[in-house]
C-alpha positions as CSV (number, residue, x, y, z in Angstrom):
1,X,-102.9,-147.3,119.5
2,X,-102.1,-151.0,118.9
3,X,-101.0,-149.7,114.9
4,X,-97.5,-150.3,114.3
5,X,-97.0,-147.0,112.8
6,X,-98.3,-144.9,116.3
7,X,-95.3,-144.0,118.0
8,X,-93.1,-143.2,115.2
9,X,-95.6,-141.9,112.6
10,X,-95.6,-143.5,108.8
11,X,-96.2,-143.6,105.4
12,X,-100.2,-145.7,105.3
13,X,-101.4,-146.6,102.3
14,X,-105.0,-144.8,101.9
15,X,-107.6,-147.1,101.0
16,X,-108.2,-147.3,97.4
17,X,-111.7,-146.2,96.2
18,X,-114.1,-149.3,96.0
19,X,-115.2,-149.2,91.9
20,X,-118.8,-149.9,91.2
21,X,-120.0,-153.7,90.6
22,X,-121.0,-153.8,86.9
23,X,-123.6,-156.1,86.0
24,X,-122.1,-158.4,83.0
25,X,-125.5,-157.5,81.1
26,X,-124.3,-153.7,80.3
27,X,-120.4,-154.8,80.1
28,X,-121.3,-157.6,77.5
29,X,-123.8,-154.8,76.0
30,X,-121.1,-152.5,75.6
31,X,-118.2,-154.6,74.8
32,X,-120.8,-155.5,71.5
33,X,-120.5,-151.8,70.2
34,X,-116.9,-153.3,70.0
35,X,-117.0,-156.2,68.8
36,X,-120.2,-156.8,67.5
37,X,-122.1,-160.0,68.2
38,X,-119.9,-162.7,66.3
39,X,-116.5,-160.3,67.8
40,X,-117.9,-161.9,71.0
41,X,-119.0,-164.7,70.4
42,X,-115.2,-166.2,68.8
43,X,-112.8,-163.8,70.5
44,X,-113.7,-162.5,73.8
45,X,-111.2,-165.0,76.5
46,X,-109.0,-165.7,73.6
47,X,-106.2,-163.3,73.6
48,X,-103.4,-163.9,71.3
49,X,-100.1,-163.7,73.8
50,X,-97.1,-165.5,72.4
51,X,-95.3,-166.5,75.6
52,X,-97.7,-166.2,78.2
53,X,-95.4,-167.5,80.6
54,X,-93.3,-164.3,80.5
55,X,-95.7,-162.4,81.9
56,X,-95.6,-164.0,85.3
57,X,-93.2,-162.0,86.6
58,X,-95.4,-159.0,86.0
59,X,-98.3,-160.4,87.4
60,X,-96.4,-160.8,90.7
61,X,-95.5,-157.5,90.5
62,X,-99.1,-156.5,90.3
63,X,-100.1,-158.7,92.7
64,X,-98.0,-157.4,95.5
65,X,-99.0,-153.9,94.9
66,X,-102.8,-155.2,95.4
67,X,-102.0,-156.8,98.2
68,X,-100.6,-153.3,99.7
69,X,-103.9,-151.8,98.3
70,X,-102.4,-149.3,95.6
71,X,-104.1,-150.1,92.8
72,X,-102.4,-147.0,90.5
73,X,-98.9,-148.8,91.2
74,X,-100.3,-152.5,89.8
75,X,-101.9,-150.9,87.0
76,X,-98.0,-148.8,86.2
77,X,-96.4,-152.5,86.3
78,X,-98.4,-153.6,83.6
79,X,-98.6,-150.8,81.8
80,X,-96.8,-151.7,78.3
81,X,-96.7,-155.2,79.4
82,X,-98.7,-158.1,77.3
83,X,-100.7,-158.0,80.0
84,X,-102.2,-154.4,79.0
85,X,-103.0,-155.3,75.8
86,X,-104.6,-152.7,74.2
87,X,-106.0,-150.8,77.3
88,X,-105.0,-147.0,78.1
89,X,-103.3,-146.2,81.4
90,X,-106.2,-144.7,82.4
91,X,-108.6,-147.3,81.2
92,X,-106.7,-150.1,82.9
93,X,-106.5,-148.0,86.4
94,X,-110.4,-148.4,86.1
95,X,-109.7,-152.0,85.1
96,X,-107.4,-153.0,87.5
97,X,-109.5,-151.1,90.4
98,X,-112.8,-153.5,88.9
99,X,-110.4,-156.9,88.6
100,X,-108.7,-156.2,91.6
101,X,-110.6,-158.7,94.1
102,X,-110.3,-161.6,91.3
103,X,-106.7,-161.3,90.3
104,X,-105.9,-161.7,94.5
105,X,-108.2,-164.4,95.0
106,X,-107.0,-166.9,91.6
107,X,-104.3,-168.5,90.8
108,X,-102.0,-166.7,88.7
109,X,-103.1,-167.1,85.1
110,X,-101.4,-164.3,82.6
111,X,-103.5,-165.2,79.5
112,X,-106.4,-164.9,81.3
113,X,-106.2,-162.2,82.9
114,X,-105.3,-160.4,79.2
115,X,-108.5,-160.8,78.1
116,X,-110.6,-160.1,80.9
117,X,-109.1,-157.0,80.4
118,X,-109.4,-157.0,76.7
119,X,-112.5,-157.2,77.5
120,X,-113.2,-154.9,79.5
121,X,-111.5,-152.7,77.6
122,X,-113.6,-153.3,75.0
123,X,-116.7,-152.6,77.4
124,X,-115.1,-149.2,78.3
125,X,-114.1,-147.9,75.1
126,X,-118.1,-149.5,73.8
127,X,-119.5,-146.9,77.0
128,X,-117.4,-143.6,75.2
129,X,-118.4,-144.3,71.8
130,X,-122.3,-144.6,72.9
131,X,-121.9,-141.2,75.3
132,X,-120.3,-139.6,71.8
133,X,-122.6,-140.4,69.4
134,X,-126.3,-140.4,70.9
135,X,-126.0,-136.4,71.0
136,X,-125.3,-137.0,67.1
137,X,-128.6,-138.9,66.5
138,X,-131.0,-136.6,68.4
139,X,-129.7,-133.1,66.7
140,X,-129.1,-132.1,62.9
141,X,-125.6,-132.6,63.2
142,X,-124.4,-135.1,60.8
143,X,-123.7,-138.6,61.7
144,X,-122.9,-141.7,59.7
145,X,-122.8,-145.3,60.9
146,X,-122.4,-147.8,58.3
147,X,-123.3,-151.6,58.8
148,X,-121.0,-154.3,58.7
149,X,-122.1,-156.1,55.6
150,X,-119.1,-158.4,55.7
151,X,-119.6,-159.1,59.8
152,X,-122.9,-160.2,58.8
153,X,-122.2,-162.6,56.0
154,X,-119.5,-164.5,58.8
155,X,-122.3,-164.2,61.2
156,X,-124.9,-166.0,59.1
157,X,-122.5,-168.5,58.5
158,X,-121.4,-169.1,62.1
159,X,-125.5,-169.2,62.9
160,X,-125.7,-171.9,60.5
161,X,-122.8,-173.8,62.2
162,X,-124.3,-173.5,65.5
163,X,-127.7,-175.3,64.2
164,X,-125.8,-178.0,62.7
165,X,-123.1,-178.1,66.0
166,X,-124.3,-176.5,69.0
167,X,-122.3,-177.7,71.4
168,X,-119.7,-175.5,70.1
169,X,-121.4,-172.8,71.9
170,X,-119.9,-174.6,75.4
171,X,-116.4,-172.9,74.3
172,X,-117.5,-169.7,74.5
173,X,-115.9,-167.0,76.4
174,X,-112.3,-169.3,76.2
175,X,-110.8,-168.4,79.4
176,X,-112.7,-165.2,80.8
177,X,-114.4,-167.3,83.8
178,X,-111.2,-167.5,85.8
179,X,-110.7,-164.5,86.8
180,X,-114.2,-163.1,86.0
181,X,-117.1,-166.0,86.3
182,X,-120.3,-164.2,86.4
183,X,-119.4,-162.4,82.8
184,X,-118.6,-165.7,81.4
185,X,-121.8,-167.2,82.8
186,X,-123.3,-164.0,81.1
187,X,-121.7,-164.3,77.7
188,X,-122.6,-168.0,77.2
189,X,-126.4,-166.9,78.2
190,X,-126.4,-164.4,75.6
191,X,-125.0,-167.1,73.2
192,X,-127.8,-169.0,73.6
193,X,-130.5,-166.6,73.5
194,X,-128.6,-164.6,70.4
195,X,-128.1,-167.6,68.2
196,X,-132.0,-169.4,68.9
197,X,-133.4,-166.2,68.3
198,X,-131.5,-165.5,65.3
199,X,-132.1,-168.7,63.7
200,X,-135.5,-168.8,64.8
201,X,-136.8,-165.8,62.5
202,X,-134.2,-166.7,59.5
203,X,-136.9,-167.7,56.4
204,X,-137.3,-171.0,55.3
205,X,-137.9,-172.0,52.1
206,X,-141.4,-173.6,51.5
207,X,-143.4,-176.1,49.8
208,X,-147.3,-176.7,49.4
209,X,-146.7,-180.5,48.2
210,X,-144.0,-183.3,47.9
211,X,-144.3,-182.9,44.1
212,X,-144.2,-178.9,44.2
213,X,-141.0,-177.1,43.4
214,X,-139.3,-175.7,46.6
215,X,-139.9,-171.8,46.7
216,X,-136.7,-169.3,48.3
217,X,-137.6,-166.9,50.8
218,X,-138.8,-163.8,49.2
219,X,-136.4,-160.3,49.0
220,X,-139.1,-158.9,51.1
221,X,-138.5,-161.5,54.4
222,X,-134.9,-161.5,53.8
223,X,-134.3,-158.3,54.3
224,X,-135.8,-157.8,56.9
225,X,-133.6,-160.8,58.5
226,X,-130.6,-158.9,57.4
227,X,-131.5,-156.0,59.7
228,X,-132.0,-158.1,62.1
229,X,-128.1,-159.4,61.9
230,X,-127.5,-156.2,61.0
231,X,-128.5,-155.0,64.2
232,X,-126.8,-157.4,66.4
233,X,-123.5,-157.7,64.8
234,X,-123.5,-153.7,64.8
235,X,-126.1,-152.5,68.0
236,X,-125.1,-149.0,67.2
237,X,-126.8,-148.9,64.1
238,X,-129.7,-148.7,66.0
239,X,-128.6,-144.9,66.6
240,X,-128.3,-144.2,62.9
241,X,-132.3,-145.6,62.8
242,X,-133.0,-142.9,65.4
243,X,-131.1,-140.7,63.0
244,X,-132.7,-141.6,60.1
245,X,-136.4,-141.6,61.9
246,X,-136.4,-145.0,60.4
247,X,-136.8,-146.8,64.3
248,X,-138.3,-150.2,63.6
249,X,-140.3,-152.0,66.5
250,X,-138.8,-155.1,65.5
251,X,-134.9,-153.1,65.8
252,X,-136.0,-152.6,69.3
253,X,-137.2,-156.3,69.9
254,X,-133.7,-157.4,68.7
255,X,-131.8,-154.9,70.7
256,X,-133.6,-156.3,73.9
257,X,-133.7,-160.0,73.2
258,X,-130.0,-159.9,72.7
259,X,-128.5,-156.7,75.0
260,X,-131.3,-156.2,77.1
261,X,-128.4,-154.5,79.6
262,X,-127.6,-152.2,76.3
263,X,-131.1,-151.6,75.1
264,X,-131.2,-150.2,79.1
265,X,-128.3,-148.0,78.4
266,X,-129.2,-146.3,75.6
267,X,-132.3,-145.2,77.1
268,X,-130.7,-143.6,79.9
269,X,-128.4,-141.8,77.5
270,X,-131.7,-140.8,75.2
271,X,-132.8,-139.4,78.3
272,X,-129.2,-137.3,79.3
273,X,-128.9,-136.5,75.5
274,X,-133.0,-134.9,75.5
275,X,-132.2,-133.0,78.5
276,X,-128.9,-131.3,77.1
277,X,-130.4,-130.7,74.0
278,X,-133.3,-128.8,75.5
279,X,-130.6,-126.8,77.5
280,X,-128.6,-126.0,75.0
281,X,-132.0,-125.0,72.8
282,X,-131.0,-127.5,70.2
283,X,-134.0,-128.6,67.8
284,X,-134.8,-132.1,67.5
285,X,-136.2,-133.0,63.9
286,X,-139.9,-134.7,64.1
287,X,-138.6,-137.8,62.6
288,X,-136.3,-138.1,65.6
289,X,-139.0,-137.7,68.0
290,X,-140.6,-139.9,66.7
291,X,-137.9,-142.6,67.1
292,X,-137.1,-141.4,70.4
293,X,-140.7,-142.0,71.5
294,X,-140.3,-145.7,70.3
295,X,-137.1,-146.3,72.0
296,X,-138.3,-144.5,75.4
297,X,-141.7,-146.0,75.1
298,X,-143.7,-142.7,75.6
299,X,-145.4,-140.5,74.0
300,X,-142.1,-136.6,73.3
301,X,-144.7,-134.4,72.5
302,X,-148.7,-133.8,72.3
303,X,-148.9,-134.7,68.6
304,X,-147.7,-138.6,69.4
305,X,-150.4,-139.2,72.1
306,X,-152.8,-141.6,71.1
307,X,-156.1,-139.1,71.2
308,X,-153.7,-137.2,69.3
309,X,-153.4,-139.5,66.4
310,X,-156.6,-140.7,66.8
311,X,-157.9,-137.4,66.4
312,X,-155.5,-136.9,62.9
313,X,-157.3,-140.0,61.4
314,X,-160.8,-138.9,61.9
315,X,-160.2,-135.5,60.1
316,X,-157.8,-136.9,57.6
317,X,-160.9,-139.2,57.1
318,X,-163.7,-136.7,56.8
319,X,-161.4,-134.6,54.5
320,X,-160.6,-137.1,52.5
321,X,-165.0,-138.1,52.4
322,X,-165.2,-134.3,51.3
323,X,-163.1,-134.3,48.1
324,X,-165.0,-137.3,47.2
325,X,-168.4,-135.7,47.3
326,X,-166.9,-132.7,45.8
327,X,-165.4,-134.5,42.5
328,X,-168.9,-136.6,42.3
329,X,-170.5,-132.7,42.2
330,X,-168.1,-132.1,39.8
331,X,-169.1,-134.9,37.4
332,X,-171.5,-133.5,34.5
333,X,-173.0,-135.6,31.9
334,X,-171.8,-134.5,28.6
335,X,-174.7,-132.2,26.5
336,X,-175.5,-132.5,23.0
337,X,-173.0,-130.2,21.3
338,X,-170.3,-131.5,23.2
339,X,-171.1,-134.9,22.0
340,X,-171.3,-133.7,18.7
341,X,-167.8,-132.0,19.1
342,X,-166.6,-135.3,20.3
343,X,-167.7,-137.6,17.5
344,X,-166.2,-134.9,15.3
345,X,-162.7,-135.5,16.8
346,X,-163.1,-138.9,16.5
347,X,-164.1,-139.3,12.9
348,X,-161.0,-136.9,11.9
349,X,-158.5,-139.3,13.5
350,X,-160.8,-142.7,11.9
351,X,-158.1,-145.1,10.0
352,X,-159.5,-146.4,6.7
353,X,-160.0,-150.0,8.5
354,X,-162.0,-147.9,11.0
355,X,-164.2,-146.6,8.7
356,X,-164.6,-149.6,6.3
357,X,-166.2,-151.2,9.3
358,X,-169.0,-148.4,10.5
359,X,-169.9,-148.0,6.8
360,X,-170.9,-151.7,6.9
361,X,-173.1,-150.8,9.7
């Protein structure tokens, strides 16, 4: 009764739906499928606004439709504002709904609120593309991800910069702290981790003594060093591995080291994409089992238990120890017409320097 709005009845506001928390880990994981690892690393907190100043005036605008709680009204005033950047209307609803607490409790700051939701933007649109193509990698259809050969050459180089200048790696995440702190805290841990690990399995060159010649890394070592970068600056290639039934445990390893909150993603979605498939009576291609049971770390069906292979060895062995015997059965010495036979052969295709030298014997 003590509402101002009791006696004469009123238009209230309903309260707008609380979003989830998401836990920087999966947002920085899926902003990756965006920008890939060096995207993230140089860009994410640096939008490019030319007059951020402008936008001030919009920001207010928002601002006073948070503070009456209708988050669909702030997200229509920046709608096709610099703010927006790239983001969907109904991306940056989501957006606004997650930023919401933030943008109230900060002071203003229009460049920096463009790229926390750049960013999440990014995260969003990295979510989709996952949810799209894991179906892709577990079925026949066709599916084609191809690496970023040119994102990993600038990564390599940025890798080297950071072991000649780390404390470039302070900078990163620009300004995406101010309105969102715990990502930022996030992102600088995955710089870190990504860049030490990174450099820490790159091949060295060697040499035995101080008067030996220096010897290169070998094709072998670098390659697989490129997959390595390959996988970070483009995570979803790990579905083109599953694809391929090419699943390496070392893919895996870099996947977790770097986007442990992706690597936890995907297996949730290798778990929603098994289930429709089995509804929908789709067949799954050995190969891809066999990636899937890497990723998922068990065991898809009775052939990939380890009695199972154990069990494939020990015949493959004792078949294997059968053929053997067999072609040592097999093996008669020659008699003595067929040795005559054979010495005739040999003495019709004799050059004259052949027999010039068994005629002085």
């Amino acid at each position: 009764m003590g509402c101002e709005y009791f006696a004469d009845g009123g238009d209230i506001q309903p309260m707008p739906v609380p979003q989830p928390q998401i836990h920087p880990s999966v947002a920085l994981g899926h902003a990756a499928l965006s920008h890939g690892l060096l995207g993230l690393l140089k860009n994410v907190g640096r939008p490019n606004m030319a007059n951020p100043e402008k936008s001030h005036k919009t920001l207010d605008k928002a601002k006073a439709h948070l503070n009456e709680r209708d988050h669909e009204k702030a997200a229509e005033a920046m709608h096709e504002s610099p703010l927006a950047g790239q983001a969907g209307k109904e991306n940056l609803k989501k957006i606004v709904g997650h930023l919401a607490p933030a943008i109230m409790n900060n002071e203003p700051d229009p460049e920096a609120l463009r790229g926390s939701i750049d960013y999440m933007n990014s995260a969003v649109r990295g979510h989709d593309s996952l949810e799209n193509q894991f179906g892709g990698a577990i079925t026949k259809d066709k599916m084609s991800i191809d690496p970023d050969n040119e994102g990993v050459d600038k990564l390599k180089d940025f890798l080297q910069s950071v072991k000649e200048k780390p404390e470039q790696l302070l900078d990163i995440g620009g300004k995406l702290g101010h309105y969102m702190p715990d990502h930022a805290a996030g992102l600088g841990a995955m710089a870190a981790t990504g860049t030490q690990y990174l450099n820490s399995i790159k091949p060295m060159s060697s040499q035995g003594a101080p008067l030996d010649d220096v010897t290169p890394p070998d094709k072998g070592q670098m390659a697989a060093w490129n997959r390595h970068l390959d996988i970070a600056q483009k995570p979803q290639r790990i579905l083109q591995h599953i694809k391929n039934g090419t699943l390496l445990p070392q893919d895996l390893l870099t996947l977790k080291t770097i986007y442990p909150g992706l690597h936890q993603s995907m297996v949730e979605k290798a778990g929603e994409a098994l289930i429709d498939a089995k509804t929908k009576k789709k067949e799954i291609p050995y190969k891809q089992r066999a990636s899937l049971s890497l990723l998922l770390g068990q065991p898809l069906d009775s052939t990939m238990t380890p009695q199972s292979m154990q069990a494939i060895i020990r015949s493959a062995g004792i078949q294997q120890a059968q053929v053997r015997q067999e072609q040592a059965e097999n093996k008669k010495k020659a008699t003595g017409v067929e040795l005559k036979q054979i010495n005739k052969v040999n003495e019709m295709y004799e050059t004259p320097s052949q027999q010039r030298q068994l005629d002085r014997r």
